[in-house]
C-alpha positions as CSV (number, residue, x, y, z in Angstrom):
1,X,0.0,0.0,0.0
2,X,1.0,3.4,-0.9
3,X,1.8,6.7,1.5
4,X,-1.8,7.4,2.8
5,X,-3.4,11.0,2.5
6,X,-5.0,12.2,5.2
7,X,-7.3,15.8,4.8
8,X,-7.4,18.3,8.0
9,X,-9.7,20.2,8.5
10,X,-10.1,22.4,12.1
11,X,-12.5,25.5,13.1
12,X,-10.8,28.9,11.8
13,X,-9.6,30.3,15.3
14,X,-6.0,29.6,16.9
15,X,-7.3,27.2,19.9
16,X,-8.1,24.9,16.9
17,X,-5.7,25.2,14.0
18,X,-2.8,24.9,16.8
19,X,-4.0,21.1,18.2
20,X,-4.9,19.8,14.4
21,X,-1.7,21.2,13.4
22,X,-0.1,19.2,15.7
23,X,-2.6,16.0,15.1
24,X,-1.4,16.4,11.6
25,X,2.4,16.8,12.6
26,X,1.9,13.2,14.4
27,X,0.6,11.6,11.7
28,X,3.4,12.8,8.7
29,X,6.2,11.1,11.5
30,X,4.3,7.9,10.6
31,X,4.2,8.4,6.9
32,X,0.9,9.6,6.0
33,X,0.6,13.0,3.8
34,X,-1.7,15.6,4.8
35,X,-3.7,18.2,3.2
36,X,-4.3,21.1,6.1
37,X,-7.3,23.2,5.0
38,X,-7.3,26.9,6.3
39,X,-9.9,29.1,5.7
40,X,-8.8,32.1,3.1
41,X,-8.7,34.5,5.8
42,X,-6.5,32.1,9.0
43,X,-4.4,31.1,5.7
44,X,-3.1,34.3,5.3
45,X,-2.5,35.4,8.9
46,X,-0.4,31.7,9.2
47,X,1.6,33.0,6.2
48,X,2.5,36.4,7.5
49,X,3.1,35.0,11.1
50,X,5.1,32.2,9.5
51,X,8.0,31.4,6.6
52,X,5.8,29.1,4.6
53,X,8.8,28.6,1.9
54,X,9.8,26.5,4.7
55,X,7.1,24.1,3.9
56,X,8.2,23.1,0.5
57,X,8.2,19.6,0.1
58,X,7.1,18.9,3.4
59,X,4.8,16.2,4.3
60,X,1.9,18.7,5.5
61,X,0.2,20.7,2.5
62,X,-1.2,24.0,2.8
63,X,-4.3,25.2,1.1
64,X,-7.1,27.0,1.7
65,X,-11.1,27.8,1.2
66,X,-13.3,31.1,1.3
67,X,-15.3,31.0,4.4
68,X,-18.3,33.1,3.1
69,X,-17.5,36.5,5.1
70,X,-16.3,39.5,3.4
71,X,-12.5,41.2,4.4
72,X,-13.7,43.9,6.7
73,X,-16.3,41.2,8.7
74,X,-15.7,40.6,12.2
75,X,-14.8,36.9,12.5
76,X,-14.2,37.2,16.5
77,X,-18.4,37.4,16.1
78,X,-18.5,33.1,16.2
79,X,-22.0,33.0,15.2
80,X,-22.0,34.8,11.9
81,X,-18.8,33.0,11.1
82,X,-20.2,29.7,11.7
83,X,-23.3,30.4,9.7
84,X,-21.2,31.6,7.3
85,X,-18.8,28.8,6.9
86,X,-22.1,26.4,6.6
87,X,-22.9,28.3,3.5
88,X,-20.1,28.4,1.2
89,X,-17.6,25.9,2.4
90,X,-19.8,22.4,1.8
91,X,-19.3,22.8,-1.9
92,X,-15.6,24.3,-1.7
93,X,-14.8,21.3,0.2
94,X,-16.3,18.6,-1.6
95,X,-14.5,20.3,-4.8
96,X,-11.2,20.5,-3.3
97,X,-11.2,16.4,-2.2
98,X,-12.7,16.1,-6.1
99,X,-9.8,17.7,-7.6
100,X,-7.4,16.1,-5.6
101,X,-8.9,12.6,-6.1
102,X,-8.2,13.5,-9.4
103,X,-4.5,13.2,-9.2
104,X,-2.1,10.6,-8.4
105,X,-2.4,10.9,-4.3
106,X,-5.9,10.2,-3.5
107,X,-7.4,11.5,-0.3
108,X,-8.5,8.7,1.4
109,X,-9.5,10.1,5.0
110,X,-10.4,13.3,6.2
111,X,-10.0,14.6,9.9
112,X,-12.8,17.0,10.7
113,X,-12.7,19.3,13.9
114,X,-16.0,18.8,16.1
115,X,-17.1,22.2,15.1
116,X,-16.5,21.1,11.2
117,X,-18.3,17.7,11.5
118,X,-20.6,18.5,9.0
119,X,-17.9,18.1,6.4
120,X,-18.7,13.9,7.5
121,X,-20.9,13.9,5.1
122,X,-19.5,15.1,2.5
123,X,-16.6,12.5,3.5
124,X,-19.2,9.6,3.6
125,X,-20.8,10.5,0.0
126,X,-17.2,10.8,-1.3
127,X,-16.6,7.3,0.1
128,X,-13.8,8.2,2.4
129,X,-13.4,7.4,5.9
130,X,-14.2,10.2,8.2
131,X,-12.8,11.2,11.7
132,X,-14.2,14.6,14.2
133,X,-11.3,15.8,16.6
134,X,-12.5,17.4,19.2
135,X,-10.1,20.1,20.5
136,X,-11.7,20.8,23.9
137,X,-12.2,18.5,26.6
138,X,-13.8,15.3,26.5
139,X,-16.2,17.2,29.7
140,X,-17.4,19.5,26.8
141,X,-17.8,16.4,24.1
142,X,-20.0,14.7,26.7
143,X,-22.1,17.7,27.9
144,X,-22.5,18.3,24.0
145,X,-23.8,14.6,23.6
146,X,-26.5,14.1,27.0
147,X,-28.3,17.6,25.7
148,X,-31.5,14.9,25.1
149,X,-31.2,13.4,28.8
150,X,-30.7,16.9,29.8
151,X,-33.6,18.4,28.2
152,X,-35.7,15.1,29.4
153,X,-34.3,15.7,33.0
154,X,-35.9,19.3,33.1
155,X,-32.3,20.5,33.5
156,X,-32.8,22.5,29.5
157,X,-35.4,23.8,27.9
158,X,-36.2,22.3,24.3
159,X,-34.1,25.6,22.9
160,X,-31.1,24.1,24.7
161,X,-31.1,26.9,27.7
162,X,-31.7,26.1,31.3
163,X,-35.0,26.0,32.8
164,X,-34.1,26.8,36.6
165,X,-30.6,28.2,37.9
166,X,-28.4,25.4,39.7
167,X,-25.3,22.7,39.3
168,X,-25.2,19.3,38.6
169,X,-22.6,16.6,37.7
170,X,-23.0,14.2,35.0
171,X,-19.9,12.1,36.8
172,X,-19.1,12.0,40.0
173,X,-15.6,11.8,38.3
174,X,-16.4,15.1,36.5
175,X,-16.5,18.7,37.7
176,X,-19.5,20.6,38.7
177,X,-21.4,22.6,36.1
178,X,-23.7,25.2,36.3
179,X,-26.4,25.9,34.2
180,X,-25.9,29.3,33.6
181,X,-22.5,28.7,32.0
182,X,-23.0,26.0,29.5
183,X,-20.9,27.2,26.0
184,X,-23.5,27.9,24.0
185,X,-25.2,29.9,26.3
186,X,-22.3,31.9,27.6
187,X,-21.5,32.3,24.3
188,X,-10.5,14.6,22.3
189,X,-8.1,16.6,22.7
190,X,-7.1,14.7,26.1
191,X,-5.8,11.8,27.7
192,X,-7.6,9.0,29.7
193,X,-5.8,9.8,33.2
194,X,-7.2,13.3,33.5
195,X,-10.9,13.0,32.6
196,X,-11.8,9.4,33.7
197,X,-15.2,10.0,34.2
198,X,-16.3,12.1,31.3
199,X,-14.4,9.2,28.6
200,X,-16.5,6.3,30.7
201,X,-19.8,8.4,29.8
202,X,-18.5,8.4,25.9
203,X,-16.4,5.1,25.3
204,X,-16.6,5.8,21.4
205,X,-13.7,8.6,22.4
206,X,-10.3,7.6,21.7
207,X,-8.0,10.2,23.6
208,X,-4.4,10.7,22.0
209,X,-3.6,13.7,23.8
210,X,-2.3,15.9,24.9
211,X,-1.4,16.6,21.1
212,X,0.6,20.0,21.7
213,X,3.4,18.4,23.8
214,X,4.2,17.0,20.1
215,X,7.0,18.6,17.6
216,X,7.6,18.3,14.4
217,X,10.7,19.0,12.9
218,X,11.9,23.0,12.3
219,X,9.6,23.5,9.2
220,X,6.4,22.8,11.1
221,X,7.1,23.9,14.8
222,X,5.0,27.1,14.5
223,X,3.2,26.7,11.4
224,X,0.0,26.4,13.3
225,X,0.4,30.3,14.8
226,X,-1.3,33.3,13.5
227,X,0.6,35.8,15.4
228,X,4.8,36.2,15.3
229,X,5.6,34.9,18.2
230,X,8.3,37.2,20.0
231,X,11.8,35.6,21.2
232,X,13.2,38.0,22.7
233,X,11.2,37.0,26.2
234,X,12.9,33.8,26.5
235,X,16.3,35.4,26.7
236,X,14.4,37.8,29.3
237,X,13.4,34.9,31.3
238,X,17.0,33.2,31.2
239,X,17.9,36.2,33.5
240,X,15.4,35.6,35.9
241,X,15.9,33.1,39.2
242,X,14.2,29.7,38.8
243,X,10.0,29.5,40.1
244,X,10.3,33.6,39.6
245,X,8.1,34.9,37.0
246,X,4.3,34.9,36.5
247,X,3.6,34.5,32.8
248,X,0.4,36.1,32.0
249,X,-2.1,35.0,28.8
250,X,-5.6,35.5,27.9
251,X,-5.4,33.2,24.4
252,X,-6.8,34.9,21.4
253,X,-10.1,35.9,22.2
254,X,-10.3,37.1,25.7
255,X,-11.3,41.1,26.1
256,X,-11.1,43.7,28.8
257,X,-12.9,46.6,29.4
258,X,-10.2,49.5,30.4
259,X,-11.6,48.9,34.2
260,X,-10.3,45.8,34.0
261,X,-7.1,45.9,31.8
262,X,-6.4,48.8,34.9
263,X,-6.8,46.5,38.0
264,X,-5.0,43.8,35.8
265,X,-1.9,46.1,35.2
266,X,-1.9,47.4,38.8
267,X,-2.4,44.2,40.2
268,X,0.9,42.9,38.9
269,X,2.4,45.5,40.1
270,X,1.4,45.0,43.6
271,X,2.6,41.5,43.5
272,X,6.3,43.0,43.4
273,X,7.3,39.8,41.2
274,X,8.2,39.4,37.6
275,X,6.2,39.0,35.0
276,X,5.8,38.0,31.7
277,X,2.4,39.8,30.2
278,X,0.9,38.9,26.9
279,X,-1.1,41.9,25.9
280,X,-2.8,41.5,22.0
281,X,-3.4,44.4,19.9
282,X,-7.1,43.6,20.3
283,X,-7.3,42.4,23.8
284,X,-9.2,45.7,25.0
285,X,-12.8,46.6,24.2
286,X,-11.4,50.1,23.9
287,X,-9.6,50.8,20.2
288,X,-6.2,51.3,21.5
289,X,-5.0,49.6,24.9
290,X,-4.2,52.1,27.6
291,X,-2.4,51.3,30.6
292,X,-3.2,53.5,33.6
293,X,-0.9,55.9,34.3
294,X,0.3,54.4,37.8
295,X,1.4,51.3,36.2
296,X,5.0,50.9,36.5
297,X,5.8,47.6,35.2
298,X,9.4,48.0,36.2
299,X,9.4,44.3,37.2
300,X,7.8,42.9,33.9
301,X,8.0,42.5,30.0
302,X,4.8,43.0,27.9
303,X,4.8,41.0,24.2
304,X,2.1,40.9,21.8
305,X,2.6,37.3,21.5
306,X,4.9,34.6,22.8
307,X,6.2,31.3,21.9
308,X,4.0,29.7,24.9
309,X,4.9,26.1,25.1
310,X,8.8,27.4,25.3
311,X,8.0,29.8,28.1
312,X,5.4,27.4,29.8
313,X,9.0,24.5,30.0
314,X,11.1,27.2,31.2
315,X,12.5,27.2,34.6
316,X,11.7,30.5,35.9
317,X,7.8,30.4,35.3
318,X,6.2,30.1,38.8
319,X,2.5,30.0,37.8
320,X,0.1,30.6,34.8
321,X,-2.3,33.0,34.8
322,X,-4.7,31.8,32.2
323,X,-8.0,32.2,30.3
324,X,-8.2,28.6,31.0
325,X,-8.6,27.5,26.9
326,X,-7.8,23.5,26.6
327,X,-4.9,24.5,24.7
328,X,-3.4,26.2,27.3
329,X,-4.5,23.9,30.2
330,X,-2.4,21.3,28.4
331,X,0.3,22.9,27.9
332,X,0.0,24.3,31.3
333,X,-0.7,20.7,32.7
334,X,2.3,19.1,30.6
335,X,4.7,21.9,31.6
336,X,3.7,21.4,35.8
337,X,2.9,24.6,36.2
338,X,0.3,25.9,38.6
339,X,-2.4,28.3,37.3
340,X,-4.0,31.5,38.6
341,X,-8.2,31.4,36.4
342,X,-9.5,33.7,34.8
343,X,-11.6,31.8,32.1
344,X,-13.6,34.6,29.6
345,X,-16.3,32.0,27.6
346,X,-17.8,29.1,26.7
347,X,-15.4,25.8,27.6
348,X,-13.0,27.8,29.7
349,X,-15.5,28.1,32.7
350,X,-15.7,24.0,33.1
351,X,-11.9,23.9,32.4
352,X,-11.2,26.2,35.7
353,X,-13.2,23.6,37.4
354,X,-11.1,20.9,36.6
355,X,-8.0,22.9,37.3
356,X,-9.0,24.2,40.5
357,X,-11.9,21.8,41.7
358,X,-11.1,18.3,40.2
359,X,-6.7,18.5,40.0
360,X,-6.5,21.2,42.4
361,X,-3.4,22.6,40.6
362,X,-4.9,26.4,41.0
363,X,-7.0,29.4,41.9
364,X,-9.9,31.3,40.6
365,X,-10.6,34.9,41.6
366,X,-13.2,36.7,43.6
367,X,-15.3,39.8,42.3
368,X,-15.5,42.9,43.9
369,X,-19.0,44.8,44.5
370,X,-18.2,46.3,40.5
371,X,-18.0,43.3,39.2
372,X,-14.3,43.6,38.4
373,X,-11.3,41.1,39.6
374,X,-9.0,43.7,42.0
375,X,-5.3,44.4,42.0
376,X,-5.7,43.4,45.9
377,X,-7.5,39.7,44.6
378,X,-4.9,39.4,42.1
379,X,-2.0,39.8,44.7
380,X,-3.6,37.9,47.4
381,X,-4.0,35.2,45.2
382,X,-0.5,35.6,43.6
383,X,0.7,35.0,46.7
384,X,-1.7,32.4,48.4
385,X,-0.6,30.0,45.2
386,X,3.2,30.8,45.0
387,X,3.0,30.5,49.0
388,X,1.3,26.7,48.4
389,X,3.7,23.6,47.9
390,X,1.6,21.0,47.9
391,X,-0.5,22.8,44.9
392,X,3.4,22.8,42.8
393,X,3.8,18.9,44.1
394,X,0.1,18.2,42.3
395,X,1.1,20.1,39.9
396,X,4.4,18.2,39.1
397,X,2.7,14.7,39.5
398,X,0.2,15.5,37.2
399,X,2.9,16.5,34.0
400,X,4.4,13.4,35.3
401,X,1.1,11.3,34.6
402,X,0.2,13.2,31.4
403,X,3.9,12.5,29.9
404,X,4.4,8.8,30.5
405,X,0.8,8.8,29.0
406,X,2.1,10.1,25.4
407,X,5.0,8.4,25.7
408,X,6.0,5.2,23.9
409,X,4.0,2.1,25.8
410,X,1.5,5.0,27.1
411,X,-2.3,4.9,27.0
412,X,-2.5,7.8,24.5
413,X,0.8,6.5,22.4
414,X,-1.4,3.3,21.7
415,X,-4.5,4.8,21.5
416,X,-2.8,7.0,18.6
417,X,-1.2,3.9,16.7
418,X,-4.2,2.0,16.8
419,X,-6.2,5.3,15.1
420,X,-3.2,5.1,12.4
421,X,-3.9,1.0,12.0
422,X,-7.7,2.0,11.3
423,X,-6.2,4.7,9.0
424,X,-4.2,2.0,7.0
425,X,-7.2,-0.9,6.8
């Protein structure tokens, strides 16, 4: 049998291009070729954040689609996007497997993320098999999958939104949820050993995870970014003392109000420590971001984006504070590094609950009487998890469970080389 071609295709927004990058990555070490399909729009933010002349004649093939919104449309609004996606990529997908079935190297799988999977059918009319990725936790996959048992258990309305405020578990293995913060109305990619409960509610879940603690070789390490990362914070760090620095990042969607972006700034001030802070061009609701004028920052170093597995691994990092994505709990998870939560939507909320309530490896915040997160909560808890060794020992134990998991003999090392024997059949 003949190299194997494999078609990727994730959701258009970083939290999902970076793990199917990496799924992709896996699978070219293994010998199968793969055709990653951007949108138009992600394509071109990959190539300016990224030296795709690199790629030539590399086992990962970039092209990309239109995804039905114009250039000056606001694709942070996920709705519009979605519904525009449903309209105009069906057909340029189907087209694009067409035409390359046309060739010599015939696609002969195609890996869809969750929030793609209507692209299966397309994959089942073509005759190929088809595979959904899901790039959140296998908590969200589950929740996703018992909406009829909740809506029969008077827990959701028909419309999907809840009928009376509470929490319930749907595990006793799993972390509490709330009603009032399911994703879609705030709005895997894991391993066996940290959601137990939610894989025994969904056995037809194979974890391989965590994907991102994966590399490829030099062409392909960053191809899955869409902002240059900057280097020049990891020689920063190398002059900082070891279990020093808190390294702050809100992922790519996360934004403040100037209220908040002051008590943030002020707040890290207060704690008297390093810190490494990734602020985003876009990360304030305001059109420019504007620190308050008291903010010193003589203790810390402010990117616009940063190569985050690199500084998660480094020795100085003392604690994470984090939106909470999956991406990042992995990484944060596989690195042993303690987080301070501040999830913003959707998934992050139940991901704070299994980093704080379910692995205990961090804190969430209080809010004050404005509704805001204080520069005195932010140093109290600054200093209530950097003062906490048994939360680092949990923390190490756990990057010690994930990584003999992905490695060779490991639940999610088979788990991944019995997907590639399905892949082959």
């Amino acid at each position: 049998m003949g190299i194997q071609h494999v078609m990727v295709l994730p959701f258009p927004a970083q939290g999902h291009v970076n793990p199917l990058m990496s799924f992709s990555k896996r699978l070219t070490k293994h010998g199968f070729r793969v055709t990653f399909v951007n949108t138009d729009f992600i394509h071109k933010r990959v190539a300016s954040a990224t030296n795709l002349v690199n790629l030539e004649g590399s086992a990962v093939r970039l092209v990309s689609v239109p995804d039905g919104l114009g250039p000056l449309d606001d694709r942070n609004d996920l709705a519009n996007l979605s519904l525009a996606i449903l309209r105009v990529m069906p057909s340029a997908i189907e087209k694009l497997i067409r035409d390359i079935n046309g060739g010599s190297e015939k696609i002969s799988a195609i890996v869809v993320d969750l929030n793609m999977a209507w692209a299966l059918e397309i994959a089942h009319n073509l005759g190929l098999k088809g595979v959904v990725f899901c790039p959140s936790s296998a908590a969200i996959f589950v929740l996703q999958d018992n909406i009829p048992k909740l809506v029969q258990d008077g827990i959701l309305d028909k419309h999907g939104f809840p009928i009376t405020k509470g929490k319930f578990q749907l595990s006793p293995a799993m972390p509490i949820m709330e009603e009032a913060s399911f994703p879609w109305y705030s709005m895997g990619d894991t391993t066996v050993e940290l959601e137990p409960g939610a894989l025994n509610l969904c056995p037809k879940i194979l974890p391989v995870g965590p994907v991102l603690m994966e590399s490829g070789g030099d062409e392909l390490k960053s191809v899955g970014r869409l902002w240059e990362e900057d280097l020049s914070c990891l020689n920063w760090l190398d002059q900082k003392p070891p279990c020093s620095v808190i390294y702050v990042a809100f992922g790519s969607f996360t934004v403040f109000d100037l209220n908040q972006l002051k008590e943030l700034a002020l707040g890290l001030d207060l704690t008297n420590r390093p810190f490494l802070w990734v602020v985003r061009e876009n990360a304030s609701s305001s059109t420019k971001i504007a620190y308050p004028d008291e903010f010193k920052g003589t203790h810390g170093k402010i990117v616009n984006w940063a190569p985050q597995q690199k500084v998660l691994g480094h020795p100085s990092i003392a604690c994470f504070f984090s939106h909470c994505g999956w991406n990042s709990t992995m990484e944060g998870v596989a690195n042993g590094v303690p987080f301070l939560c501040w999830p913003y939507f959707a998934d992050q909320l139940f991901d704070r609950a299994y980093i704080c309530d379910v692995w205990k490896v961090g804190l969430g915040f209080d809010l004050d009487e404005r509704g805001l997160i204080s520069r005195w909560e932010i140093k109290k808890k600054v200093d209530q998890l950097l003062g906490d060794e048994s939360m680092r020992g949990r923390s190490k134990k756990l990057k010690e469970m994930v990584v003999r998991s992905i490695a060779e003999g490991g639940e999610s090392h088979e788990n991944f080389r019995k997907f590639e024997e399905w892949l082959l059949k």
